[in-house]
C-alpha positions in Angstrom: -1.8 8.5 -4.9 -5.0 6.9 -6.8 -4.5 3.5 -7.2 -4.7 1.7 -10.3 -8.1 -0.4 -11.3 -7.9 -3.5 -10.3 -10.2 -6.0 -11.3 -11.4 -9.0 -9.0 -14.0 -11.7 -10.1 -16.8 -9.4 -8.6 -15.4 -6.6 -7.5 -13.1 -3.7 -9.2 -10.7 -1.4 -7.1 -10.7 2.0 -9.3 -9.2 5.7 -8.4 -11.8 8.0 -6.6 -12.6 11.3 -8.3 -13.9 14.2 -6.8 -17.1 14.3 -8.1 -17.4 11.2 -6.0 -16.7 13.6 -2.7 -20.5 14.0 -1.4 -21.1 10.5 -1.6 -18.0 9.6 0.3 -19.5 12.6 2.6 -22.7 10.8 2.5 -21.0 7.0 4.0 -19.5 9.5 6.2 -22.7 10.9 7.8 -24.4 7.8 8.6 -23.9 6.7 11.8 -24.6 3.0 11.4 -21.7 3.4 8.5 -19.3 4.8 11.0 -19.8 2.9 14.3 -16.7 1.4 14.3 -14.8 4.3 13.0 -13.5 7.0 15.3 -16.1 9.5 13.1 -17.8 11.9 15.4 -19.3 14.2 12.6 -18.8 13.4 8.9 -16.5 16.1 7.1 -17.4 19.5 5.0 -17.3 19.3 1.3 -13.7 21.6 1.7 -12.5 19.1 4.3 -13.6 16.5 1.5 -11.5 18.3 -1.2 -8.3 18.8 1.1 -8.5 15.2 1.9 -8.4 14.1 -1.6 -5.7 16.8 -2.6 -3.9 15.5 -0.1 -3.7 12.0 -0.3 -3.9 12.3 -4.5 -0.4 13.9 -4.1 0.7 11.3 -1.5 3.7 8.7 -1.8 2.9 7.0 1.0 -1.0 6.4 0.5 -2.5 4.7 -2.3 -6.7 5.1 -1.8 -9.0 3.6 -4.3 -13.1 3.1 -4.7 -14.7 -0.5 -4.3 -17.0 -1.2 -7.2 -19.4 -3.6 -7.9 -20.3 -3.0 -11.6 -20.0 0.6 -12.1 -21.6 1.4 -8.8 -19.1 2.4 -6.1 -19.6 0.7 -2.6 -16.7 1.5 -0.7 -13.3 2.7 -0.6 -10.0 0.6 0.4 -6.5 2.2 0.8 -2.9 1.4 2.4 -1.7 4.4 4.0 1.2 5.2 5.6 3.2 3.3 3.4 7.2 2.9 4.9 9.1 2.1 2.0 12.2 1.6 3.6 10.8 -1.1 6.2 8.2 -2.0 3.5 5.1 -2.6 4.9 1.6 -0.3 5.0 -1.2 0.2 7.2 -4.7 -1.2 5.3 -8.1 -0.8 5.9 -11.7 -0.4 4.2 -15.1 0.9 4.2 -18.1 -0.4 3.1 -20.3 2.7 2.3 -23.5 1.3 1.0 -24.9 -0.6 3.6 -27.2 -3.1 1.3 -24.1 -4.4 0.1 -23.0 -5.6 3.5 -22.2 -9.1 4.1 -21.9 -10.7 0.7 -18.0 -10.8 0.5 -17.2 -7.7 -1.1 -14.5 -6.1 1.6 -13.0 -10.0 1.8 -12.1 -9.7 -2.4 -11.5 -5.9 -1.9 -8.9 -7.0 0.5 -7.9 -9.7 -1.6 -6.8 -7.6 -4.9 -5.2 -4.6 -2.0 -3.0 -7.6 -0.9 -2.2 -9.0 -4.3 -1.5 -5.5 -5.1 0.9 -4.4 -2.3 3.3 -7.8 -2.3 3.6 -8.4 -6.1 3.5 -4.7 -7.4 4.6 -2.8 -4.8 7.2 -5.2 -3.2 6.0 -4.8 0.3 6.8 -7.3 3.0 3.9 -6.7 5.5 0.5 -4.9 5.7 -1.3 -4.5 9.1 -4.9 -3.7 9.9 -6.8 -3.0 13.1 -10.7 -3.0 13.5 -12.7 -2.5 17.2 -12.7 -6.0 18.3 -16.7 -5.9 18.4 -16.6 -5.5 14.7 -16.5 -9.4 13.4 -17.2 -8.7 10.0 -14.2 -6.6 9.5 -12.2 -9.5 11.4 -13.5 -12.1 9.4 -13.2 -10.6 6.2 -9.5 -9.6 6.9 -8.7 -12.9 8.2 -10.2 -14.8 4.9 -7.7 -11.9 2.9 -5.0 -13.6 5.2 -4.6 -11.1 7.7 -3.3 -13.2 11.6 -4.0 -11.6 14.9 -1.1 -10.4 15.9 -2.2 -8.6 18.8 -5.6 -7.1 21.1 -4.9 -3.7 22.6 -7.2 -3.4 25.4 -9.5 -0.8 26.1 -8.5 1.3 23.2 -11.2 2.9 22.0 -13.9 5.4 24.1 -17.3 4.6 21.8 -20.6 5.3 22.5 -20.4 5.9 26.7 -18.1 2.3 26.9 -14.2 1.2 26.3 -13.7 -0.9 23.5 -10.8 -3.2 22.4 -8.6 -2.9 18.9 -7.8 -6.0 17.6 -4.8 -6.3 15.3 -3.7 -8.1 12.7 -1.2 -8.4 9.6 -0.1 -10.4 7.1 3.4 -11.3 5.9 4.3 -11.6 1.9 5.6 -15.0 2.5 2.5 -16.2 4.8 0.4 -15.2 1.9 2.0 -16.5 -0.7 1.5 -19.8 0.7 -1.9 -19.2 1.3 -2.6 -18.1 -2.2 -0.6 -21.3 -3.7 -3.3 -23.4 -2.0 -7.3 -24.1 -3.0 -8.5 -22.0 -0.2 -8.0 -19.2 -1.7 -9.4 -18.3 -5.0 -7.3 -15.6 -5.7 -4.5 -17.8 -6.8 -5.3 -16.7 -10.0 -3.9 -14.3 -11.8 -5.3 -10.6 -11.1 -5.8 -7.9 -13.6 -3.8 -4.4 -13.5 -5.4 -2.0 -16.0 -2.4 0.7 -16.0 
């Protein structure tokens, strides 16, 4: 499903469109974009459109676009959602690439966890990012997100093995983290519904 907007202090989660398709295409394509996704060649405008028709119709995926103003940077999404068990599998992109590094993913992050343990009831979200990627790491880990685990040689990249780190974070774990000043998400997060 498209998620709801969400509204951070810098940053707003919004529901993709598809007239939004050949930029995602365009992230896609750029190697430097990908290099820590398992991306070999960036998708077809048709692969594009089943993607989104796809995952629009889903129960168990909830996909939205990281904004900064009204440009889109990114996209963030927990897939794989198991209601039953309730946790989901996170993870993020940052797209445009002059928008690395100023804290973007780490409040994207932020609103998606806010998101899946007060609205969606969730007990557990879990992430995994190439352990070479820090960034990713660090941003995660400032969203709450513990390693819970390093599966080795995981990943065949560019001629070399590579490890997965992994990590997740429990409803109650950040809960307590979000009472405290080192967050500053403590307060309150708009839903526009």
């Amino acid at each position: 499903m498209l998620g709801p907007t969400l509204i951070g202090e810098r940053v707003r989660l919004i529901a993709p469109n598809e007239e939004m398709l050949p930029m995602f295409i365009r992230w896609l394509a750029d190697p430097e974009v990908v290099r820590f996704l398992g991306i070999r060649f960036p998708p077809s405008i048709g692969q594009e459109r089943d993607w989104f028709d796809r995952v629009s119709k889903s129960a168990d995926d909830i996909v939205w676009v990281i904004a900064v103003g009204d440009r889109p940077i990114g996209t963030s999404g927990i897939h794989r959602i198991d209601w039953r068990n309730r946790r989901g599998l996170t993870g993020s992109l940052i797209g445009e690439k002059d928008e690395w590094r100023k804290g973007y993913a780490t409040e994207a992050h932020r609103l998606r966890t806010r998101y899946a343990f007060e609205e969606l009831n969730l007990e557990k979200l879990e992430s995994a990012a190439i352990a070479g990627n820090a960034g990713s790491i660090r941003a995660l880990e400032k969203a709450g997100y513990r390693q819970c685990g390093l599966a080795r040689r995981h990943e065949f990249r560019q001629g070399q093995w590579h490890d997965e780190w992994r990590g997740e974070v429990l409803r109650d774990e950040w809960r307590s983290l979000s009472n405290t000043a080192e967050t500053p998400e403590a307060a309150e997060v708009m839903v526009e519904r």
